[in-house]
Structures are given as C-alpha cells and as structure tokens.
MARLUMMI-687282 format. One line per 8 residues: number of its first residue (from 1); their letters; for each residue z, x, y of C-alpha. Coordinates in nm, 2 decimals. Layout:
REM MARLUMMI-687282
NUM	A	Z X Y; ... $
//
This chain:
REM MARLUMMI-687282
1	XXXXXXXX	-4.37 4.02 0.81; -4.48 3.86 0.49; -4.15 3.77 0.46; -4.12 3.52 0.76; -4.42 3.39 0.72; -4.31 3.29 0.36; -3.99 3.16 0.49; -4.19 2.98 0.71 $
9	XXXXXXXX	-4.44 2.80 0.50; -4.07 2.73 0.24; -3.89 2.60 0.53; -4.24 2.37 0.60; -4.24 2.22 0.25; -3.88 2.19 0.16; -3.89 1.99 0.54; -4.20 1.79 0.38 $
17	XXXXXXXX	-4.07 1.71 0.08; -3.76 1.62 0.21; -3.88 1.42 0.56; -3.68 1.67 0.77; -3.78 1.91 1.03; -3.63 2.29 0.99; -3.78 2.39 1.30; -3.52 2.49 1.60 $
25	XXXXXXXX	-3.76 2.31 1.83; -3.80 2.01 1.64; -3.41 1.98 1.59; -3.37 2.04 1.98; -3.61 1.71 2.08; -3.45 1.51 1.83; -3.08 1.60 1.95; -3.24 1.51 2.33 $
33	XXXXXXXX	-3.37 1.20 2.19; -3.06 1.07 2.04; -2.82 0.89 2.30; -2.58 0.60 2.28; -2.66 0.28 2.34; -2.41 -0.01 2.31; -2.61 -0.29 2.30; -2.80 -0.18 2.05 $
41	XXXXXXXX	-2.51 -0.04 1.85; -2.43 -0.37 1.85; -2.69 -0.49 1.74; -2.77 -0.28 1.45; -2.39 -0.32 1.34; -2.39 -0.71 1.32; -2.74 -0.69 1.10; -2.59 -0.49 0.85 $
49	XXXXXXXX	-2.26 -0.70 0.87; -2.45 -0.98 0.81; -2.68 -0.78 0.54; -2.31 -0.72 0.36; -2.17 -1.06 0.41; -2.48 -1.17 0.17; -2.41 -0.91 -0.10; -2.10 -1.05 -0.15 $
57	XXXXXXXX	-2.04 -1.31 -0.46; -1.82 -1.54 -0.33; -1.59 -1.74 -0.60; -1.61 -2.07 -0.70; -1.32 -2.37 -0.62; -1.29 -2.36 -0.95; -1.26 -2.00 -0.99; -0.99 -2.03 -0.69 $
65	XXXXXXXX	-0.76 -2.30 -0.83; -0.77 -2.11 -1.16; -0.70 -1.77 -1.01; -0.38 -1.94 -0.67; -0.22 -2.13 -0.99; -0.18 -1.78 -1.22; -0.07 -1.60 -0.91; 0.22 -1.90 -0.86 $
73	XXXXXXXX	0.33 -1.92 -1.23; 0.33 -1.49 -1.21; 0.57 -1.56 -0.85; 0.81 -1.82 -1.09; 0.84 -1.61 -1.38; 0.90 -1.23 -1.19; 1.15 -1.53 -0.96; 1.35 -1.60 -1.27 $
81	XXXXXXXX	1.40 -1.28 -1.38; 1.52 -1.16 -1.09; 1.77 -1.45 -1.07; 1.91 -1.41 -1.46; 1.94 -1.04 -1.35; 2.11 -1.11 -1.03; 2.33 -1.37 -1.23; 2.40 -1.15 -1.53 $
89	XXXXXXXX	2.53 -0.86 -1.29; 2.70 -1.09 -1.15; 2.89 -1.21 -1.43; 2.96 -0.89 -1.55; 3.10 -0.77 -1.19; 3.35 -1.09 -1.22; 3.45 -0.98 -1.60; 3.54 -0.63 -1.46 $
97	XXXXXXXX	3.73 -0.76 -1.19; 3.97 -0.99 -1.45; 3.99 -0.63 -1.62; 4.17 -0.52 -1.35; 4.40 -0.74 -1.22; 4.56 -0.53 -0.92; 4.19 -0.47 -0.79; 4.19 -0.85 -0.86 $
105	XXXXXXXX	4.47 -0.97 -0.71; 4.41 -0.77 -0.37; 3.99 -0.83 -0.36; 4.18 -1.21 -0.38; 4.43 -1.15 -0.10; 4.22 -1.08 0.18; 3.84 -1.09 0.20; 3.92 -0.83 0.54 $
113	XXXXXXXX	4.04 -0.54 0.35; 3.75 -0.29 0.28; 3.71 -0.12 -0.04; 3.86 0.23 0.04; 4.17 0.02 0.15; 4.21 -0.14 -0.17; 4.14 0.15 -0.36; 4.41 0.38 -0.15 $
121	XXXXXXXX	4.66 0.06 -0.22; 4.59 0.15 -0.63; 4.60 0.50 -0.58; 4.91 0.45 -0.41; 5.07 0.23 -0.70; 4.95 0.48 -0.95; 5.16 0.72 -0.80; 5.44 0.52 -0.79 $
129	XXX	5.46 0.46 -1.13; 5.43 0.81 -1.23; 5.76 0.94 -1.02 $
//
C-alpha cells in the first residue's frame, strides 16, 4: 500500500510542478469540458494571425527594387545561356548534317519523311554499294 500512496503523492507533484492533472477524474471533466465551438475558433485563429502578421519584418522599397532588379538580371543571364546553348547545338547539328550529304540531301528533299524513313533509304544505299 505504501507504494500507491507514494505514486500518489509523485503523480500530485510531478502534476504541480508541471500545471497538469494525473488524476483519471480530473482528465475525465476536462475531456467533458472541451467541445468545439466555431465562432470562437474563429476568433482565437484571427488574434493569433494577426499576433503573426506583426512578427513579421516586412522589407523596405528599397530593399524590394534592390532584391526584383537581381532576380531580372539572374532571369537575362541563365536566358542567354540557354540561348548560346540552344544556338551552339544548333550549329553543331547543321555541321553534322553537311558531313553527311545523303542524310542531307534527303532531310532537304522532303520535310514529310520521318527519320526511320530516311535512315532505311541509307541503309538501303549501303547495301547497294556493297553487292
């Protein structure tokens, strides 16, 4: 028995020091108590939204310009990288097309034909040659 009565007297200061109630019948009229209201959900959320929205350390116009005109110079340069890359590739696609003038010729011919058509044309010419 002493050692319920111990538990008991624990359980009574840990619930003291910490500002909670252990007890089973303490926890059962607090879980009655609690019940949902709207309105003063509500309420309670917009005072802390507003509590928040004051927290907050809004930037200066100055600040602003400074940080919009960074973000558009960052949006030109990554812009023209991406077109000397896009050109570049480009360049170097037409260079390998003059490299092979029967893929050439019939890429040239008819903007229609698809790729495995054209390629079945030069696998066809290969074997040509080679009888």
């Amino acid at each position: 028995m002493s050692d319920k009565s111990t538990k008991k007297k624990d359980d009574k200061k840990l619930a003291k020091d910490t500002g909670k109630n252990t007890s089973k019948k303490a926890s059962a009229k607090d879980s009655s108590k609690k019940s949902f209201h709207p309105v003063k959900s509500a309420g309670k959320f917009v005072r802390e939204y507003r509590s928040e929205l004051k927290k907050i350390s809004w930037p200066s116009a100055k600040d602003t310009t400074k940080n919009a005109l960074i973000t558009l110079g960052a949006i030109f340069v990554v812009g023209i990288f991406i077109w000397a890359l896009d050109f570049g590739l480009s360049q170097l696609r037409d260079l390998g097309l003059k490299k092979i003038p029967e893929l050439a010729a019939s890429a040239q011919q008819s903007e229609d034909v698809s790729g495995s058509d054209v390629l079945d044309s030069l696998i066809v010419s290969d074997g040509d040659a080679a009888e």
